[in-house]
C-alpha positions as a Markdown table, in Angstrom:
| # | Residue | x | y | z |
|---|---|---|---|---|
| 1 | Unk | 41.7 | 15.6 | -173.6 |
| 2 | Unk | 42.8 | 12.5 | -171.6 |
| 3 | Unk | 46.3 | 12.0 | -170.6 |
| 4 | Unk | 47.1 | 8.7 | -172.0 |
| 5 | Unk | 49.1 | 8.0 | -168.2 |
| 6 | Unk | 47.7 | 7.6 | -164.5 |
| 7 | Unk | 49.5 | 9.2 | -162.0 |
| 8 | Unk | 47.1 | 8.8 | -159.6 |
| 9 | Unk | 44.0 | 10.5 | -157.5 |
| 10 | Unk | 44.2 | 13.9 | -157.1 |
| 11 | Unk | 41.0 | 15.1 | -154.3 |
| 12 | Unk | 40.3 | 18.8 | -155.3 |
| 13 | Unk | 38.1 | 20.3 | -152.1 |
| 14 | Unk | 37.1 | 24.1 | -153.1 |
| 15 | Unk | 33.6 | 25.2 | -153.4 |
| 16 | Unk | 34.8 | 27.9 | -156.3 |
| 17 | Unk | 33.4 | 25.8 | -159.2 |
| 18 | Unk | 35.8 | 28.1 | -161.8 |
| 19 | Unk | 38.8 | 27.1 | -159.8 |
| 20 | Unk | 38.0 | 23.2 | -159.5 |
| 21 | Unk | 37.4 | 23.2 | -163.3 |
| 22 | Unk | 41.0 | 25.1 | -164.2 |
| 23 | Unk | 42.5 | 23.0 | -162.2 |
| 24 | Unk | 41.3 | 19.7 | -163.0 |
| 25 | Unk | 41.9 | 20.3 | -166.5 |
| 26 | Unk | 45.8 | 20.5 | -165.8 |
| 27 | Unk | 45.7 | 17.7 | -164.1 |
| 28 | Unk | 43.9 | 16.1 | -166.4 |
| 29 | Unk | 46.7 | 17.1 | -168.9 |
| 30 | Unk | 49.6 | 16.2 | -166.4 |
| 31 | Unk | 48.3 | 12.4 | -166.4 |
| 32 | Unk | 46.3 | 12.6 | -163.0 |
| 33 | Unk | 42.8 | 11.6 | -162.2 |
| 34 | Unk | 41.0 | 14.6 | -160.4 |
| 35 | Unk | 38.4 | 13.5 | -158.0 |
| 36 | Unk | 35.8 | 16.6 | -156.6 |
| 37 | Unk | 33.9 | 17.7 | -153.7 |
| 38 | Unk | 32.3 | 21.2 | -153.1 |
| 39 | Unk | 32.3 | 21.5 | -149.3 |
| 40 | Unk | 34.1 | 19.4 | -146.8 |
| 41 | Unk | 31.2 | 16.7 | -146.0 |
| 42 | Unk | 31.8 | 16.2 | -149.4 |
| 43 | Unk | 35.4 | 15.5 | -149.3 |
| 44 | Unk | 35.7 | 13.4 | -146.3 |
| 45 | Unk | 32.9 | 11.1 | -148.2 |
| 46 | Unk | 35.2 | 11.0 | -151.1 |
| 47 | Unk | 38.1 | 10.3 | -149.3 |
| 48 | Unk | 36.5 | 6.8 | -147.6 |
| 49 | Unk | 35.2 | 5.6 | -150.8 |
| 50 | Unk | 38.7 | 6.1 | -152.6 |
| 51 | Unk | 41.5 | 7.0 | -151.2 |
| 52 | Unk | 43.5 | 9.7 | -152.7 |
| 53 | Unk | 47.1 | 9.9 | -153.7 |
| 54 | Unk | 47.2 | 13.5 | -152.5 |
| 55 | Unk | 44.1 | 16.5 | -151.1 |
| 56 | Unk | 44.5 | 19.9 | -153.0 |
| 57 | Unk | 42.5 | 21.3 | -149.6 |
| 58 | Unk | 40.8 | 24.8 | -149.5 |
| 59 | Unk | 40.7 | 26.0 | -145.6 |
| 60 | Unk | 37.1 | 28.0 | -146.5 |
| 61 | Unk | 34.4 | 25.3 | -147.0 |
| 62 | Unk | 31.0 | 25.3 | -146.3 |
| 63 | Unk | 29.1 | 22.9 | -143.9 |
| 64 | Unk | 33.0 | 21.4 | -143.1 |
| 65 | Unk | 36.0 | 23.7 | -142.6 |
| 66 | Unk | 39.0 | 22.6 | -144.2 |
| 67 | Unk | 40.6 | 22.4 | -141.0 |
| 68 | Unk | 38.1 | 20.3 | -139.7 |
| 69 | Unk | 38.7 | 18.2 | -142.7 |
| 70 | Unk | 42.4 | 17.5 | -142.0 |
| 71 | Unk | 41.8 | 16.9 | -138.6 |
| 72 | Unk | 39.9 | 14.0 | -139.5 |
| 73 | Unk | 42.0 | 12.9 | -142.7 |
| 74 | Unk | 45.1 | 13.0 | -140.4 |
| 75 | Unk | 43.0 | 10.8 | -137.5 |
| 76 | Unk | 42.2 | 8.2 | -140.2 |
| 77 | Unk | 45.3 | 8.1 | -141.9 |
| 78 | Unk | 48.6 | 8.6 | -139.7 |
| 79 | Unk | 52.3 | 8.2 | -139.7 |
| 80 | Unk | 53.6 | 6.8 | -143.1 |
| 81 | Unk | 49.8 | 6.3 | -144.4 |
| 82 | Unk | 49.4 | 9.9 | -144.4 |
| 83 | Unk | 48.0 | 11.5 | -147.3 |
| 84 | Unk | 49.7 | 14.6 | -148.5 |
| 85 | Unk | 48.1 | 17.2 | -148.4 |
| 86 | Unk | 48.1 | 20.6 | -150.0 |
| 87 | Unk | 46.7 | 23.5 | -148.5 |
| 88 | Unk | 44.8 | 26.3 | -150.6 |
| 89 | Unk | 44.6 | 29.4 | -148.4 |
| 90 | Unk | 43.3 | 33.5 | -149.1 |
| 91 | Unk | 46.3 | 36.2 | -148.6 |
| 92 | Unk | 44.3 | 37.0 | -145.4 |
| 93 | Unk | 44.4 | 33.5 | -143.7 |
| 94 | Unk | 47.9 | 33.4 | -142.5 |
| 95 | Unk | 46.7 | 32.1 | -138.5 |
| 96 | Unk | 44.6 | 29.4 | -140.1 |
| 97 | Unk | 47.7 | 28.2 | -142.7 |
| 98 | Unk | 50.4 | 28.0 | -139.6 |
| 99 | Unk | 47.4 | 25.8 | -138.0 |
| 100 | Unk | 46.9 | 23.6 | -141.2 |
| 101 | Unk | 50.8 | 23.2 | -141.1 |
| 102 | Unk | 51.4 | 22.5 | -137.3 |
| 103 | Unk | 48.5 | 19.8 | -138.2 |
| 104 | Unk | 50.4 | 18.2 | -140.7 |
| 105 | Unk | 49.6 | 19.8 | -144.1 |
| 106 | Unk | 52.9 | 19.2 | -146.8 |
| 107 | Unk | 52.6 | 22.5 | -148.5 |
| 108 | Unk | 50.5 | 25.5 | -149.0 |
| 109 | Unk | 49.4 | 27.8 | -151.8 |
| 110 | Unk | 48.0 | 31.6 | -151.6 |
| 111 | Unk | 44.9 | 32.2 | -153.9 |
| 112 | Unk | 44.9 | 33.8 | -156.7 |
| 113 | Unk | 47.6 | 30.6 | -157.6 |
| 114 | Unk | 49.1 | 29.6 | -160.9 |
| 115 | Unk | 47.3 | 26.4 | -161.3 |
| 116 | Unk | 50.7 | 25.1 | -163.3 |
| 117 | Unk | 52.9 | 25.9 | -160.4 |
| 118 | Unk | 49.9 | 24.3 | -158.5 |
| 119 | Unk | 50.8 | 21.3 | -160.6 |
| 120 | Unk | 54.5 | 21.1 | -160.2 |
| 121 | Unk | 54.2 | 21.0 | -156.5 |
| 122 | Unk | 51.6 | 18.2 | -156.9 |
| 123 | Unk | 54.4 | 16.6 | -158.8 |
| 124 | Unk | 57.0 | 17.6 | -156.5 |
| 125 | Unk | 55.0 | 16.3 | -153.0 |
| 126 | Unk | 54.2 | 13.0 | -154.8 |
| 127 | Unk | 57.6 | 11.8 | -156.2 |
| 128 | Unk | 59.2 | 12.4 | -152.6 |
| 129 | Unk | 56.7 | 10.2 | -151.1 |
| 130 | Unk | 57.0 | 7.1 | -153.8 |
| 131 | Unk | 60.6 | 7.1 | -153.8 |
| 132 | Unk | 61.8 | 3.9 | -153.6 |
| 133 | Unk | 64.3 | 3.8 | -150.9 |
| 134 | Unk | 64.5 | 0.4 | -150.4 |
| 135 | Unk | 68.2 | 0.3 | -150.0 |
| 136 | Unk | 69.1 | 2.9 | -147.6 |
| 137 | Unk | 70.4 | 1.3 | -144.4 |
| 138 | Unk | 68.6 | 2.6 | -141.2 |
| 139 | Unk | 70.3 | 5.6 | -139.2 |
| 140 | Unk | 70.5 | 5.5 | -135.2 |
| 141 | Unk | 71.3 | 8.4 | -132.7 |
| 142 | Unk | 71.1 | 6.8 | -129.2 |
| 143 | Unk | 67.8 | 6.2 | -128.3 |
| 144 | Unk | 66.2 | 8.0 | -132.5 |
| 145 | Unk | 65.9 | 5.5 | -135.3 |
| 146 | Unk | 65.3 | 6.8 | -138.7 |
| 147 | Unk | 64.2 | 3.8 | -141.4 |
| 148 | Unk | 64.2 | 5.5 | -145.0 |
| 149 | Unk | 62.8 | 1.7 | -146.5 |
| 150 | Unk | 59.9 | 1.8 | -144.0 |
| 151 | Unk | 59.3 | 5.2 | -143.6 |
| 152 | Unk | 59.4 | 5.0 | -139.9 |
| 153 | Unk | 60.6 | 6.7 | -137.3 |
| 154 | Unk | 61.3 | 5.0 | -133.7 |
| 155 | Unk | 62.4 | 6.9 | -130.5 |
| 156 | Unk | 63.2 | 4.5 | -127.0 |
| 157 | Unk | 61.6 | 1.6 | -129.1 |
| 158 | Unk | 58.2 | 3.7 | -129.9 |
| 159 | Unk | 57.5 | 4.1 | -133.1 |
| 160 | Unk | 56.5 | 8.0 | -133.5 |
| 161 | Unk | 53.4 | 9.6 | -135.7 |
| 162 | Unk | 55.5 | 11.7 | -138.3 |
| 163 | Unk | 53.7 | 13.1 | -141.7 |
| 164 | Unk | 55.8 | 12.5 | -144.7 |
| 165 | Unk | 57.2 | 16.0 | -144.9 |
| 166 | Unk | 58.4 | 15.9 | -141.6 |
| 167 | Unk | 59.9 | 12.8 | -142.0 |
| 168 | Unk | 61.8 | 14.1 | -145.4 |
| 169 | Unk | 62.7 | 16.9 | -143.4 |
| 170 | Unk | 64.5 | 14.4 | -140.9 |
| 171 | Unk | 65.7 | 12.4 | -142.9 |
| 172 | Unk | 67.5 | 14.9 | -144.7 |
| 173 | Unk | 69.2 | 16.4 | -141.4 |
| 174 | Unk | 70.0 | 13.3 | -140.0 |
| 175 | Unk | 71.8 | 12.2 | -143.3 |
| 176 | Unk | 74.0 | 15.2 | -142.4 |
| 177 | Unk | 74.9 | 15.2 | -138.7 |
| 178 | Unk | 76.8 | 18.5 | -137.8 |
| 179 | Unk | 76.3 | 20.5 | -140.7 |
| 180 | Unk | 74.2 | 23.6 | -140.5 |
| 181 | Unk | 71.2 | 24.3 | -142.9 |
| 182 | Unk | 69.9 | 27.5 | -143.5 |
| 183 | Unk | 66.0 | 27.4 | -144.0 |
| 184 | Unk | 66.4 | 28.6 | -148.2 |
| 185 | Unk | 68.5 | 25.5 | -148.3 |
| 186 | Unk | 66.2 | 23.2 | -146.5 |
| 187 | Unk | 63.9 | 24.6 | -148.9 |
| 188 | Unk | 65.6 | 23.3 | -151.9 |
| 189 | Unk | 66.7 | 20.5 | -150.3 |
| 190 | Unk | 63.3 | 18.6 | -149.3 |
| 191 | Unk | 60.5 | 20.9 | -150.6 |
| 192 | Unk | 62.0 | 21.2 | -154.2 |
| 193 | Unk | 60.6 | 24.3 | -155.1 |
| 194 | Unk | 63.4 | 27.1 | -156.4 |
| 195 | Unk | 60.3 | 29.6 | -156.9 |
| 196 | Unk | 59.4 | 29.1 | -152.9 |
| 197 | Unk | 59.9 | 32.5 | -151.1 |
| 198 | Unk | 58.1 | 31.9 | -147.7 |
| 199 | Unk | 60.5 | 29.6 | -145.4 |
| 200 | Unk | 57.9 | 30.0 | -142.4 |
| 201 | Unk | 56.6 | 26.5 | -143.4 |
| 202 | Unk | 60.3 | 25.0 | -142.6 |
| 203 | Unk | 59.6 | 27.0 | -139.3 |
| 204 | Unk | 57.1 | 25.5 | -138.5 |
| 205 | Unk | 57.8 | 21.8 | -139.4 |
| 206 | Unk | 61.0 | 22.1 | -136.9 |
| 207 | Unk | 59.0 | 23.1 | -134.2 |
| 208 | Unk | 56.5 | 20.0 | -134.9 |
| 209 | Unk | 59.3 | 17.8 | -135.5 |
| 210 | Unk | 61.4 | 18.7 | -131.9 |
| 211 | Unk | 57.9 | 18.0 | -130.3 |
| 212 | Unk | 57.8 | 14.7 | -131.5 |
| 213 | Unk | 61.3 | 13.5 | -131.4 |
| 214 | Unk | 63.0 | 15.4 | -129.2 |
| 215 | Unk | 62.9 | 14.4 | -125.0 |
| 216 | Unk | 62.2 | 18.2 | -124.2 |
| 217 | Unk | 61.4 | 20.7 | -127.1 |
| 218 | Unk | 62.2 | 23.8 | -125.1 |
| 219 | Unk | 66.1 | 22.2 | -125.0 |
| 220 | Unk | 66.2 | 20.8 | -128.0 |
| 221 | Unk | 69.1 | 17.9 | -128.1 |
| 222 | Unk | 68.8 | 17.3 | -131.6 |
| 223 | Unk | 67.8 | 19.4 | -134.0 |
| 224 | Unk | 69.5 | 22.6 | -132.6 |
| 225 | Unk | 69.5 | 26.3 | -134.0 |
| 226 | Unk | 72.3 | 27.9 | -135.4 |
| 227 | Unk | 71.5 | 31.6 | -135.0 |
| 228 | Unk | 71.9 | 34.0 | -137.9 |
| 229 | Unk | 72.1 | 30.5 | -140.1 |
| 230 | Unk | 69.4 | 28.1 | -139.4 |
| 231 | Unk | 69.4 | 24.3 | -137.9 |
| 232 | Unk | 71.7 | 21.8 | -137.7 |
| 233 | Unk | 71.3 | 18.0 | -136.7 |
| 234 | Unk | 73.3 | 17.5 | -133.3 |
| 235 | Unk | 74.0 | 13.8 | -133.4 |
């Protein structure tokens, strides 16, 4: 049955028809509006004609890898216009979901998946990127300027390409300078999820988040390790 609210456009890419209709109908039940596509040609044609609020994206497509596919979604649409993007990847596709995350994917799930914990990170992606935050003043480090309202990022006057996890992920640091994080409590902090076991994926977002903002990765001056703990923000 219909949900009676719109939460907006889900784009489901898998070419498992059993797995597109389970999960459309909980998100049909969860108040979204599932769009489909079978193979990857499919998807970026859906994609143009309506944009989605978020791409539940499986990396093993015919005609159009998934890869591929957020190559291009991410070329189309960068910075804060980003779409978020979920990954859906085989126990056996580890290389190829550290690739999908260096490119900018927000999350990832290993097949077989609970499509209600599917859901709830759907939920948990999308209320991070349309919360207001209006009110909350920008926050300068020398030459790094983080703007919460605009979601925008700015280093020596350029304004910088982050996705929206990596700018929640900054965000979050940089609203406490000096304090040390350990990756379980980055975790919980800006993906939300207490059932997330993997912290690779926070890993992996530092690294793409010193290469952007920081004037040489290989010393980074801001976002600095604490060993045996995790990361800090060096303001």
């Amino acid at each position: 049955m219909q949900a009676s609210m719109d939460r907006g456009n889900v784009l489901i890419v898998d070419d498992e028809p059993t797995i597109v209709e389970v999960l459309s109908r909980y998100l049909v039940r969860a108040g979204y509006d599932p769009t489909i596509a079978y193979d990857g040609a499919e998807a970026l044609a859906a994609a143009s004609q309506q944009r989605p609020d978020l791409v539940v994206l499986d990396l093993m497509l015919p005609r159009i890898g998934g890869l591929d596919v957020m190559r291009r979604l991410r070329e189309q649409n960068r910075g804060a216009d980003s779409i978020p993007i979920i990954l859906l990847t085989a126990k056996g596709e580890e290389a190829d979901r550290v690739i999908g995350l260096r490119l900018g994917a927000d999350d990832y799930v290993v097949k077989p998946f609970s499509p209600a914990e599917l859901v709830a990170r759907i939920d948990a992606v999308l209320r991070r990127v349309e919360a207001p935050e209006e009110e909350a003043p920008r926050i300068e480090f020398g030459d790094l300027v983080v703007d919460p309202g605009a979601r925008r990022v700015f280093s020596g006057g350029l304004e910088l390409q982050l996705t929206g996890r990596e700018f929640e992920l900054l965000h979050f640091l940089v609203r406490h300078p000096g304090q040390a994080f350990s990756r379980d409590q980055l975790m919980d902090a800006v993906w939300q999820y207490s059932f997330y076991t993997d912290t690779s994926t926070v890993t992996v977002h530092i690294r793409r988040l010193r290469g952007k903002i920081e004037p040489d990765p290989t010393e980074p001056r801001y976002i600095q390790t604490v060993w045996g703990i995790g990361y800090r923000f060096q303001p």
